[in-house]
C-alpha positions in Angstrom: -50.4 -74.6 -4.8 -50.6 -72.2 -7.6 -52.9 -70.2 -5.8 -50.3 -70.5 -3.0 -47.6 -69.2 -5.2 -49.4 -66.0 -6.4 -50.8 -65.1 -2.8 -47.0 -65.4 -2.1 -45.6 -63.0 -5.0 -48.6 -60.8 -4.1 -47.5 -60.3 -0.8 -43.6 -59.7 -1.6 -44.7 -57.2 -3.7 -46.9 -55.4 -1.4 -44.0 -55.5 1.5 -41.7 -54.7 -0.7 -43.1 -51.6 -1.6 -44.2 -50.8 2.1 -40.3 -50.8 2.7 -40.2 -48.5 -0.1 -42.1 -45.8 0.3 -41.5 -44.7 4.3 -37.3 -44.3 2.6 -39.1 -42.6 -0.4 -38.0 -38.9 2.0 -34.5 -40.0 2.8 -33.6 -41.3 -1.2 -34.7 -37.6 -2.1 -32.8 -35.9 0.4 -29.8 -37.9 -0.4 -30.4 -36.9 -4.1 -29.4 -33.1 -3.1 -25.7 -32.2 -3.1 -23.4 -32.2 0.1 -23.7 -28.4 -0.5 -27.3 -27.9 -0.1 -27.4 -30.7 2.6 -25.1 -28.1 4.9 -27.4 -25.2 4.7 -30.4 -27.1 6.1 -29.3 -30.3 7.4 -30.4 -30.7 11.4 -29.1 -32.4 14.7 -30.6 -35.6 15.4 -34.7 -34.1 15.9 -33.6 -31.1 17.5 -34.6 -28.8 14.6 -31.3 -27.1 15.1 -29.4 -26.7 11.9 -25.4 -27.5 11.7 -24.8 -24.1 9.5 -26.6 -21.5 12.2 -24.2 -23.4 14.7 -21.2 -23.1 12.2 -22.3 -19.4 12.3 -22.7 -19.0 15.5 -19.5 -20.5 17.5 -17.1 -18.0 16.5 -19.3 -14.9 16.5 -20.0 -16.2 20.5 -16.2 -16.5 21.4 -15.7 -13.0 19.8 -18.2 -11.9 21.4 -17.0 -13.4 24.7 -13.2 -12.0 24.0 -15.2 -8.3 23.5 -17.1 -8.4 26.7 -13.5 -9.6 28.8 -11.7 -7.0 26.9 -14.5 -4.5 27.8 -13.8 -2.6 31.0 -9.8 -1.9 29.2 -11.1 -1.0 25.9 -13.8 1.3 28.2 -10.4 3.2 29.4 -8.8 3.8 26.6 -11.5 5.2 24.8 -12.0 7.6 27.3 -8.7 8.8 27.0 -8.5 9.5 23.5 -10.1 12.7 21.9 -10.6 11.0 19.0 -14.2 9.4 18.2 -13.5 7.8 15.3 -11.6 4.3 17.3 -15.0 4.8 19.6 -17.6 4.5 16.3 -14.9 1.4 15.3 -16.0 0.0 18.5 -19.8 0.9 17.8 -19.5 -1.0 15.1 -17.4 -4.0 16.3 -20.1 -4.5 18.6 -23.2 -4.2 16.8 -22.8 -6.6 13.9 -21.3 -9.4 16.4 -24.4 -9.0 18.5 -26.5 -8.8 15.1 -25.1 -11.9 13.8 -25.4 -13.9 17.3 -28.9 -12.4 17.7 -30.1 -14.1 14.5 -28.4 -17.6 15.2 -30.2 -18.1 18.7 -33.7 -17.2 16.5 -32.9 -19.6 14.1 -32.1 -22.3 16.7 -35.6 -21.3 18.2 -37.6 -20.8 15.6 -39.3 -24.0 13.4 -37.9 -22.7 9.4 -40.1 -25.3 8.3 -43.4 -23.6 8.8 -44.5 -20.8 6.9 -43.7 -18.3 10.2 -40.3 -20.0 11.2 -39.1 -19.5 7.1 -40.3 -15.8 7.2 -38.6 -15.1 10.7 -35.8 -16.8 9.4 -35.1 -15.1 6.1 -36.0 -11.1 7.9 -33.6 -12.0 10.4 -30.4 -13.1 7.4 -31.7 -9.7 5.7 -31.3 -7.2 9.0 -27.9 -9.2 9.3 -26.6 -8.3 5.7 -28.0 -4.6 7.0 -25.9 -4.5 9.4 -22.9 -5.9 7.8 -23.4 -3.8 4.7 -23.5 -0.7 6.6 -20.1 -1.5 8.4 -18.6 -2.3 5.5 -19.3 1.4 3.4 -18.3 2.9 6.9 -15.0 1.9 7.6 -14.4 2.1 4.3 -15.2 5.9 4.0 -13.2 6.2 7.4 -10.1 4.2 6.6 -9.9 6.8 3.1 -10.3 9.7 5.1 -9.0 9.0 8.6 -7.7 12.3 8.9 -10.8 14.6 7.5 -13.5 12.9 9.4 -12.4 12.8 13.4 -15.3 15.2 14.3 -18.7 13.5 15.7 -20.8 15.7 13.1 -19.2 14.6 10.0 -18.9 10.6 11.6 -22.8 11.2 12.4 -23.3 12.4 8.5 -21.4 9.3 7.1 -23.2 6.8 9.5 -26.4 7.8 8.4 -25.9 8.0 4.6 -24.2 4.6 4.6 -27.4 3.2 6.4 -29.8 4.7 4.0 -27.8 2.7 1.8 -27.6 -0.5 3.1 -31.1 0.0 4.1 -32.4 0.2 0.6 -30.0 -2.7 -0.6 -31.3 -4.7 1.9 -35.2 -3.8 1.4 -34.4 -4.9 -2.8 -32.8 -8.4 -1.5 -35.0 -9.0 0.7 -38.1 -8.5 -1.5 -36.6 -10.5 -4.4 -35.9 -13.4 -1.7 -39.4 -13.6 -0.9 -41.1 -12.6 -3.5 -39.1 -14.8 -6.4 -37.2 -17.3 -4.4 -34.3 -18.8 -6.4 -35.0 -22.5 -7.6 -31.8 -23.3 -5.8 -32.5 -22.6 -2.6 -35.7 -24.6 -2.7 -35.9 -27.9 -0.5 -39.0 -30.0 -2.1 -38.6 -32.4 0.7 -39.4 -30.0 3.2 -41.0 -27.7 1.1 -39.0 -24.9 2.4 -37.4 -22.1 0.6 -33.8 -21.2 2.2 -32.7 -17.9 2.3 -31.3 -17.3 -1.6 -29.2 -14.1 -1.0 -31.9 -12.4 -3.7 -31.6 -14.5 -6.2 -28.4 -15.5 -8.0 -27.9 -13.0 -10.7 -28.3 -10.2 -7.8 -25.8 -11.6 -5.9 -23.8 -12.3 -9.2 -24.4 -8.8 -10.2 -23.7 -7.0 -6.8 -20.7 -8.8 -6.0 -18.9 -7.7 -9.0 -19.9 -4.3 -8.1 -18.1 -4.8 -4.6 -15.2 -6.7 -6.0 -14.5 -3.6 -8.5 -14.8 -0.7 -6.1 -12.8 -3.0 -3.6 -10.1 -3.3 -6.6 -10.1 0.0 -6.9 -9.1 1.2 -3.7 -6.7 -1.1 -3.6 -4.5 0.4 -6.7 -4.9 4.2 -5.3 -1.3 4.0 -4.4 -0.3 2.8 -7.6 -1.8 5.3 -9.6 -1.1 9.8 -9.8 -4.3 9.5 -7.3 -2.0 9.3 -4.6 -0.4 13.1 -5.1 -3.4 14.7 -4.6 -5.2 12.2 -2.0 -4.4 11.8 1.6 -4.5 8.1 1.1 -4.2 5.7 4.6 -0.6 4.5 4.7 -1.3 2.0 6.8 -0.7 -1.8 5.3 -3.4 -3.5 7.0 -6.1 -1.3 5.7 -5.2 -2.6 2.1 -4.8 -6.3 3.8 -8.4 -5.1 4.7 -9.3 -4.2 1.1 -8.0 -6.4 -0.6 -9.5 -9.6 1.5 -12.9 -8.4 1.3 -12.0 -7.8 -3.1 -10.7 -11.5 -2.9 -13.4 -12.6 -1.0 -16.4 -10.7 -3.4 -14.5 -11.9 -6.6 -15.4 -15.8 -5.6 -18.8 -15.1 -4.1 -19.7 -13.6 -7.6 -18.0 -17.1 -9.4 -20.1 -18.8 -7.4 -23.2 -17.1 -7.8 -22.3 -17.2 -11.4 -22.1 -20.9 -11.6 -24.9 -21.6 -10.0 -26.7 -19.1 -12.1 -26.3 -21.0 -14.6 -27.0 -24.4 -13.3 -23.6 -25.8 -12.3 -24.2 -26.9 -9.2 -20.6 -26.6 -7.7 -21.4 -23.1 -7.6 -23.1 -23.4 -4.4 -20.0 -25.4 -2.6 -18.1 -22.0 -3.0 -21.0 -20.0 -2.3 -21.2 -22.0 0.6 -17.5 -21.5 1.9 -17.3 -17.4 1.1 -21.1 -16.7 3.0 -19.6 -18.5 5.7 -16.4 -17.1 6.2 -18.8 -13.5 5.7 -20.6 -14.1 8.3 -17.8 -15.2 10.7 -14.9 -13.4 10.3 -16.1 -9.9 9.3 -16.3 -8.4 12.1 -13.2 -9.3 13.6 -11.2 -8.8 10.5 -12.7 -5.3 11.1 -11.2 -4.8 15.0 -7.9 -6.4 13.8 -7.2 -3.8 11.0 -8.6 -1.1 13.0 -8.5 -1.4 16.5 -6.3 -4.0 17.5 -3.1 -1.8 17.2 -5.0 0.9 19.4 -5.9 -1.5 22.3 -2.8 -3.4 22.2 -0.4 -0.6 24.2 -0.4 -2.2 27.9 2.4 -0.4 29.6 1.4 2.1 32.0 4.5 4.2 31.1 6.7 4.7 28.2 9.9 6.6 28.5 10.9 8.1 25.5 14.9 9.1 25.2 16.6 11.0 22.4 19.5 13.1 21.3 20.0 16.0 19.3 23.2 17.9 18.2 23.9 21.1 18.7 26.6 23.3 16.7 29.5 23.7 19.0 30.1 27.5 17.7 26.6 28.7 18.9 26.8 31.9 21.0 24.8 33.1 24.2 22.1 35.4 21.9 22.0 32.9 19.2 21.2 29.7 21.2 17.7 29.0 22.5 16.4 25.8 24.0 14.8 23.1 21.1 11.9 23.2 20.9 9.9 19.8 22.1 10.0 17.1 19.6 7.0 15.0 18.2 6.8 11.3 19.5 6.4 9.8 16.2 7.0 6.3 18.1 3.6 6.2 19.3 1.7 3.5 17.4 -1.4 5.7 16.8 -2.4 9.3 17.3 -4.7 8.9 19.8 -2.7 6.2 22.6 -1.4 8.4 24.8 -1.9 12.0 25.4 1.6 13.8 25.2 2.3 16.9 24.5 0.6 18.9 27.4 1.7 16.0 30.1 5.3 15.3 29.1 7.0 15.0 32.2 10.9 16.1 31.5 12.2 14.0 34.1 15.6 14.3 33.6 17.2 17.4 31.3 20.9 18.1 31.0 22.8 19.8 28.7 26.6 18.9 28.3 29.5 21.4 29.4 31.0 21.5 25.7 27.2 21.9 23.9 27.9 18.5 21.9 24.5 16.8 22.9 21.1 17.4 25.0 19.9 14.1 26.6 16.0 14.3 27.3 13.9 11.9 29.5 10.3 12.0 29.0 8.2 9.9 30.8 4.4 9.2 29.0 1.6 8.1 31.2 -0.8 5.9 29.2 -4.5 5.6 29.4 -4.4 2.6 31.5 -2.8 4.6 34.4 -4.8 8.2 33.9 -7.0 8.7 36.9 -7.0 12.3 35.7 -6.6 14.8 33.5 -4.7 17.6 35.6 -0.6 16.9 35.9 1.2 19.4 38.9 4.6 19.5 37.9 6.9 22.7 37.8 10.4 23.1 36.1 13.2 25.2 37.7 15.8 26.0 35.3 19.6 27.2 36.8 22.5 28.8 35.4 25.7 28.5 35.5 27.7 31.6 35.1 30.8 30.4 33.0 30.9 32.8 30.7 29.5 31.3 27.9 27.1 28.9 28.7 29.0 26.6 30.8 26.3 24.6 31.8 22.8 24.4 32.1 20.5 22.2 34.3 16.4 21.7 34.0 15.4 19.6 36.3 11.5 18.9 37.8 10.7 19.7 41.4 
């Protein structure tokens, strides 16, 4: 019976610790934080991780809203001799296909073997490329809107802010692969995420973002704006000053977890991902929203303008044609060559000029060539008794 009694004890032990060891994995992966779980954490055995299909839902549906808004944003970009709104559309474009590009590989790829990890983290680096580069862009074109609209000097700032970004990203990427951060290492897996270069790089550059971001946002308050033809636009500092709130955590972040306080990560976490998903459209609301949203096919545009009641015959000439400053950009519609005076007519007593001008917008332009003529009659009164313009 003794015997009986140890066999017994012997056995418990040795099931007990059978049940043990296959959760051994599991009590180690529920040791990590909620944090780290969302960065690798997969669906059921598919080997597809939640975070690259956090990432990749909305860049998709923006994706989708650019390719139905394609063939109208194709028409008013032909219209316009501006190419600045077509490199904002460049842009727009390439970082949403970058950033959905590098989901579906992540989705396809296995980041648990040596290959899969190296794919995975070459892929987050040409992504930050990419993002990087639109970022010094628009910045450089939202401060000088006006001194840039010429494809030589938009060619010049393209290729100086990818040299850039190229060279940023070649330093992060290195120091990702080369000295992974501890933080980003999953021992269960034994997989190294990708560590954004190591915390004190992203600490450091962050702040460096978050400054020049700061900035550019005070120009107006500050004697810069008397000698700088600073965007007066409100949604460009909206722009800035997002992208300054939005560096100014991602360095607290990287700071905390820098120095080993693992919240840190939970607001690195929430700042990467609203990076990586609502960049780029932040970008085409501040900048080209406004420019596709004109739908009507014609604008009629009707003012007044006094006229001294004393003038005499020599002294009177016809105004001259007045600048539509109710356009809501520069570029909408093309004006002043295809103003169509509908309907002009000048009262008997010289009190006020009523003037009808009809706009054609790029969503009705076929072509570029308008046949109008103007026939203008006088009235012999004496002194200008009346005068007609009218089209034929």
């Amino acid at each position: 019976m003794a015997f009986d009694s140890v066999g017994s004890d012997a056995v418990q032990e040795i099931v007990s610790n059978s049940t043990i060891n296959p959760l051994s994995p599991i009590t180690k992966q529920n040791d990590e934080s909620f944090c780290k779980l969302a960065l690798y954490v997969e669906f059921s055995s598919s080997g597809v991780r939640i975070w690259d299909v956090v990432i990749f839902i909305p860049n998709l549906l923006f994706l989708i809203f650019l390719g139905l808004r394609f063939n109208r944003a194709r028409l008013k970009l032909r219209a316009t001799s501006s190419p600045i709104f077509l490199t904002f559309y460049g842009i727009v474009w390439a970082c949403v296909l970058m950033s959905v590009l590098r989901c579906l590989v992540s989705m396809l790829v296995n980041a648990a073997t040596s290959f899969g990890g190296m794919t995975d983290k070459i892929m987050w680096i040409a992504v930050r490329f990419s993002l990087l580069s639109a970022e010094m862009s628009v910045v450089i074109f939202g401060l000088a809107f006006g001194h840039l609209d010429s494809r030589n000097s938009i060619r010049a700032v393209l290729v100086t802010t990818c040299v850039i970004s190229l060279a940023f990203s070649l330093a992060q990427g290195a120091l990702d692969i080369v000295l992974p951060d501890d933080a980003f290492h999953i021992p269960s897996k034994d997989l190294d995420l990708f560590g954004h270069g190591g915390m004190l790089f992203l600490f450091v550059t962050s702040l460096i973002f978050a400054a020049i971001y700061l900035v550019i946002f005070l120009l107006p308050c500050t004697r810069a704006r008397d000698f700088l033809a600073l965007p007066a636009k409100r949604s460009f500092y909206i722009y800035v000053a997002t992208l300054c709130l939005l560096d100014s955590l991602q360095a607290v972040g990287a700071g905390l977890l820098n120095w080993d306080v693992p919240q840190g990560l939970c607001l690195l976490d929430a700042t990467s991902g609203l990076y990586f998903t609502f960049y780029t459209p932040l970008v085409y609301v501040t900048f080209l929203r406004e420019f596709f949203s004109i739908s009507q096919p014609t604008i009629l545009f009707s003012y007044k303008t006094q006229v001294d009641d004393n003038l005499d015959d020599e002294h009177y000439s016809l105004p001259q044609q007045q600048s539509l400053t109710s356009l809501k950009t520069e570029s909408d519609f093309i004006c002043p060559n295809h103003c169509l005076f509908e309907n002009t007519q000048f009262a008997a007593n010289g009190n006020s000029i009523n003037q009808l001008c009809g706009i054609q917008s790029p969503d009705s332009i076929t072509g570029y060539s308008i046949e109008s003529s103007s026939s203008i009659e006088f009235s012999g009164r004496g002194d200008f008794g009346g005068l007609v313009a009218r089209n034929n």
